[in-house]
N, C-alpha and C positions, 0 to 999 in steps of 0.2 A: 223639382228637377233642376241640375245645374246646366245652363245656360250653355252649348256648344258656343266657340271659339271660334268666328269664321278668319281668315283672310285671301284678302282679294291679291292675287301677281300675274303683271303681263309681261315675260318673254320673249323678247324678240326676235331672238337667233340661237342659233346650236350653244352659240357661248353661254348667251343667257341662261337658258334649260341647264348647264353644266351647275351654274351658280345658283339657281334656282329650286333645283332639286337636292344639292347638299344642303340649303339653306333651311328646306322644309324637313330634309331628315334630323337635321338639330335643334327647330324648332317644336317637332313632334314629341322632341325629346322632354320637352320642358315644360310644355300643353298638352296634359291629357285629351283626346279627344281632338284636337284643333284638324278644323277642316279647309282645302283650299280651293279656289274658283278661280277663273280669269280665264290668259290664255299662255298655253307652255308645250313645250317636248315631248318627244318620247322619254327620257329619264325623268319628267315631272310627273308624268301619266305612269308611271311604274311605284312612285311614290303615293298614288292616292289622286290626283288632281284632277280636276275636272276642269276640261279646255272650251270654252262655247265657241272657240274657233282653229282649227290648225294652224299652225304656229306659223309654217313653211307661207301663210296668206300675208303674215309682218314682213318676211325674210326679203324687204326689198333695198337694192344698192344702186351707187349712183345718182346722175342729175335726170336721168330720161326715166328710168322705169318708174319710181317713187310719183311723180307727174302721171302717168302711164293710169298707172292704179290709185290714185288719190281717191276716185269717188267709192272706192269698195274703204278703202282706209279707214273714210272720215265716217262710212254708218258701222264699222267694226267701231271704232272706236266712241260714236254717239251712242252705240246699244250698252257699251261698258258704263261708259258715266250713268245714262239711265238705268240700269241694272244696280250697279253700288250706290246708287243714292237710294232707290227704294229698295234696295236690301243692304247696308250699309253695312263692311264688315269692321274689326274691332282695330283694324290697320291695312291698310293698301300700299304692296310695294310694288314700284314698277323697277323694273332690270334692267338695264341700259337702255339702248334703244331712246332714247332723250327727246327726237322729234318726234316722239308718237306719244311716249310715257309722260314728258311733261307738263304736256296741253290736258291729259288727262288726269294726272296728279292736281293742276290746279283748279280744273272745274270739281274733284270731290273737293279739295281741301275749303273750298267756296262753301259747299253742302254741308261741311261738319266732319266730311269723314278725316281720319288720321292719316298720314302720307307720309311714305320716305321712298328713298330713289338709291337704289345699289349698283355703285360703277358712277364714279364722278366725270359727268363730261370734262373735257378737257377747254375749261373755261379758263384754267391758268396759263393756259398755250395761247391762244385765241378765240375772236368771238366774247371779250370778253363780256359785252354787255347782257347775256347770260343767265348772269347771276342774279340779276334783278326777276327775272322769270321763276328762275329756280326759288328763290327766297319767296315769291309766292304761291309756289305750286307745292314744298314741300317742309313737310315739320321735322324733318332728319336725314342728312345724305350721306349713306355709308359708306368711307372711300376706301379705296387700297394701296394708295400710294402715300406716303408720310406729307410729301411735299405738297399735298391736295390742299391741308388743312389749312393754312395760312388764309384764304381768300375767302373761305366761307365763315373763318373767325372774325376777319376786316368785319364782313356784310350781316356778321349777328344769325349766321343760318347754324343751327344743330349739325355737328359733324360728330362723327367716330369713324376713327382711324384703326379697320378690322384686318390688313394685311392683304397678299394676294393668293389667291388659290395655288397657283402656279407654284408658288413657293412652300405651301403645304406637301403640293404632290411629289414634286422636286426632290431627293434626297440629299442631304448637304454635300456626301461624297458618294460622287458614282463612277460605277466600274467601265473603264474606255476598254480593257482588255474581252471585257462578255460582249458589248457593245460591238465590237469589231471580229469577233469569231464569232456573231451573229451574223453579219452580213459579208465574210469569208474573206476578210483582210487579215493581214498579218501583223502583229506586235509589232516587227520593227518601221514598218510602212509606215512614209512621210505622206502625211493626209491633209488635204486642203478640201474643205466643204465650200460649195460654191451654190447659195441660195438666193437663186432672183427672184421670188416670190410667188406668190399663190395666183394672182388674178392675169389676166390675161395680157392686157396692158402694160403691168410691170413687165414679166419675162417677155414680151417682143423691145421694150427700152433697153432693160440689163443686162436680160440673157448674152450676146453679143459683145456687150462690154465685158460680164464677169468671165467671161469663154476668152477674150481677147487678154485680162488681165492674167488668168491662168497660165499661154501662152509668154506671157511677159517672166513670171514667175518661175517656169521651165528653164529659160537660157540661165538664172541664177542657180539654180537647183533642179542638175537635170532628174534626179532620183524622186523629184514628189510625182503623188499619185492624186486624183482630182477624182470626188464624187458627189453628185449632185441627186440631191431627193426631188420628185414629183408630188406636189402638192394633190392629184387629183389625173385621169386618164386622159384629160383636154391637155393640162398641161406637159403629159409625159409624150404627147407626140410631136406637140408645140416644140420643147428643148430637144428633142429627138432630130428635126429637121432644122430648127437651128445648131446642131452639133455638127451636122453634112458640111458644113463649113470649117470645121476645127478637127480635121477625123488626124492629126498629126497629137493631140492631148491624148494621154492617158486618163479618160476619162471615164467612170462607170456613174449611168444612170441608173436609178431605183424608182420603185413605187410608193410612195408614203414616204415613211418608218423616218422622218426629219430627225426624230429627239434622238433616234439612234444614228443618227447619222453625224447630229453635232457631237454626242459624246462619245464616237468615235475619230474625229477628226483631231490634228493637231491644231488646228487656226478654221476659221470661217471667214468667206466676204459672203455676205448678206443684205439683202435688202431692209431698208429703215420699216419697224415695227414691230408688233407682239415679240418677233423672232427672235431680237437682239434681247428680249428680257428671258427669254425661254435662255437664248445661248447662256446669259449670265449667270442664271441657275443652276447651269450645270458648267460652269466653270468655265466655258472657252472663250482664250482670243479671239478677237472680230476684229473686223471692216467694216464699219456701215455706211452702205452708198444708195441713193437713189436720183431716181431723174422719173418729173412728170412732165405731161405736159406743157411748156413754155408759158401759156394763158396760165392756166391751174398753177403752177410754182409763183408765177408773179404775185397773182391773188391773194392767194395765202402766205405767200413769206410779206407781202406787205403787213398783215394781220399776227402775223408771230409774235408773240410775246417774251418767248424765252430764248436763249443762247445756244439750247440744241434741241434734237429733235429725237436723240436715242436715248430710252431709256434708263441703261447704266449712266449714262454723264449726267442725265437729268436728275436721276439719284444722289447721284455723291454729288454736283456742287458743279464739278468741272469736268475737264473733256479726259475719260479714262479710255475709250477706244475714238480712233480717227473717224470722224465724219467728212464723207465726201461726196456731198448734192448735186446734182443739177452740171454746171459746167465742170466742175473739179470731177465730176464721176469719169476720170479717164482709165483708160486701161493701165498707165505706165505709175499714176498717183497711185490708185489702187495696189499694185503688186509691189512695190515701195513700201507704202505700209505694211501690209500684210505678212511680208519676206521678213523686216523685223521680229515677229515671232518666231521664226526658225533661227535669227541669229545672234538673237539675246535674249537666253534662259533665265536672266536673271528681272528680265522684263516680264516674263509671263510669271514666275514666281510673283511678285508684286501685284499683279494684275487681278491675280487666281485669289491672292488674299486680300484684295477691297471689292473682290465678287462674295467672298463668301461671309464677309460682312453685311454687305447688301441683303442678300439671301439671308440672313440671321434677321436683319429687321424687318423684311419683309414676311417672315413664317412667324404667324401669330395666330393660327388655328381658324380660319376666316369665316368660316360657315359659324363654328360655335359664337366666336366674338358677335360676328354680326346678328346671329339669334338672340345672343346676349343685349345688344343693343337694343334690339326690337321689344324684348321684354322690359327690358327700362322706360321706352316709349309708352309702352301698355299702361306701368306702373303709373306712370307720370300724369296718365288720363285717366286713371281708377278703374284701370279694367283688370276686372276680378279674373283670375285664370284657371282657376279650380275650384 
């Protein structure tokens, strides 16, 4: 009888389960029979997986909770390492999630078993001593960014360069007119997307700001219309009751539906993150502004390694949308910037075509690539796959 194919993946969050379960459907594709363990999603649990813990018990954020729950953490994660050593499977990926995956990734890699890690922490930004941990927790780290690779070639760790999901799903040219007769805006409507983020924290900092910048943005252009997506029903009552302050904006709140909301808009101000790589996938002008805590901004911009902190600029080299942090996040900087998109088309032409360059390097089929990598790994250890 031939020998089942196990492997081991822990998932830490909605994200990971996203990347976790395409990874397995392409995986399957290529191992007859391969079977998976750990712990993952509902979209991993639909593919086959079997989770020895619910996911939602990893899903911890912040400095207080992570503390909060450590002692349940550290025996979820001592049962893993015990479980894959005495059942060892033929490669163990862990998913992002880095504080949890990679203390576990290096006690297998210790036992013998095989390791890679999907989703490059962001050791080239900061933090960077890191990578010393990483190079002994893991025999391969699959990144999605091009500009990952550099630091794990310096330090002699296994990379491949498999692309981002995001830019898979993405389609290279999307329709703003479907987009906008979905959510009952008009062709000609001057749209300004206005996204201060998902967590709670952020929209009580920006909300107020991006609302005040709007305002600023009206006296130049009294004809734009302003819509802001809700990340989630905390946040739609949250911007709701901070808007009782701005009831003079043309402004329409939604539930969800963000992707359709950037590629309905003519420009976005946005908060720094995921966001801005989503906005650049599908093409739009931005703004990227944030403000954190005074302590928490110090700390970590001491620790910064690079020159910016969005996405797109991080990509190409230099700074292709305005960043405006911390003290520069004002309302009158902000709507300065952003007003340029309505009053040189020949700026956002230029703009639209070193996004969809971006987007072209980025779409490199990621789940297959990165299966592909994994089965190289295999090769490389003599594990027979059929």
């Amino acid at each position: 009888m031939t020998r089942k194919i196990k492997i081991g993946l822990v998932a830490g969050e909605a994200s990971g389960d996203i990347l976790g379960a395409a990874l397995m459907k392409a995986l399957k594709q290529r191992i007859p029979g391969v079977e998976f363990s750990g712990i993952g999603g509902p979209r991993m649990l639909a593919e086959g997986f079997h989770s020895f813990f619910p996911q939602e018990r990893l899903a911890v954020m912040g400095l207080v909770e992570p503390l909060k729950r450590l002692p349940e953490l550290l025996r979820i994660r001592r049962f893993l390492t015990e479980h894959f050593i005495e059942h060892p499977p033929a490669v163990f990926i862990g998913i992002d999630a880095p504080d949890f995956n990679l203390t576990l990734e290096e006690n297998l890699k210790k036992a013998g078993v095989t390791t890679a890690h999907y989703v490059s922490p962001s050791v080239w930004a900061w933090r960077q001593g890191r990578i010393h941990k990483i190079k002994r927790s893991v025999d391969l780290m699959l990144a999605l960014l091009p500009f990952e690779l550099p630091i794990y070639q310096q330090h002699e760790i296994p990379v491949a360069f498999v692309g981002h999901h995001l830019a898979d799903e993405i389609p290279l040219h999307v329709d703003r007119q479907t987009a906008r007769a979905a959510l009952g805006l008009k062709a000609e409507d001057k749209i300004l997307a206005l996204l201060p983020g998902s967590r709670h924290g952020e929209v009580e900092r920006l909300g107020p700001v991006f609302f005040a910048a709007a305002r600023e943005c009206l006296k130049r252009q009294p004809d734009l219309k302003f819509i802001v997506p809700a990340a989630s029903p905390e946040r739609y009552r949250q911007i709701h009751q901070q808007l009782g302050g701005f009831a003079d904006l043309p402004v329409e709140l939604v539930h969800g539906q963000s992707q359709q909301v950037m590629t309905a808009a003519d420009a976005l101000i946005l908060a720094s993150g995921t966001t801005a790589l989503e906005a650049m996938l599908l093409k739009r002008p931005m703004v990227v502004s944030y403000q954190a805590a005074w302590l928490t901004f110090k700390i970590i911009w001491a620790m910064l390694k690079v020159p910016y902190v969005a996405l797109p600029n991080l990509l190409a080299g230099r700074e292709l949308v305005p960043e405006l942090l911390q003290e520069n996040a004002q309302p009158t900087l902000i709507a300065q910037a952003v007003l340029r998109y309505f009053e040189d088309s020949a700026l956002v032409d230029s703009l639209c075509q070193e996004f969809d360059h971006l987007h072209r390097q980025l779409r490199c089929d990621a789940s297959a690539t990165a299966a592909d990598a994994i089965i190289t790994l295999l090769a490389q250890r003599d594990v027979e796959l059929c």
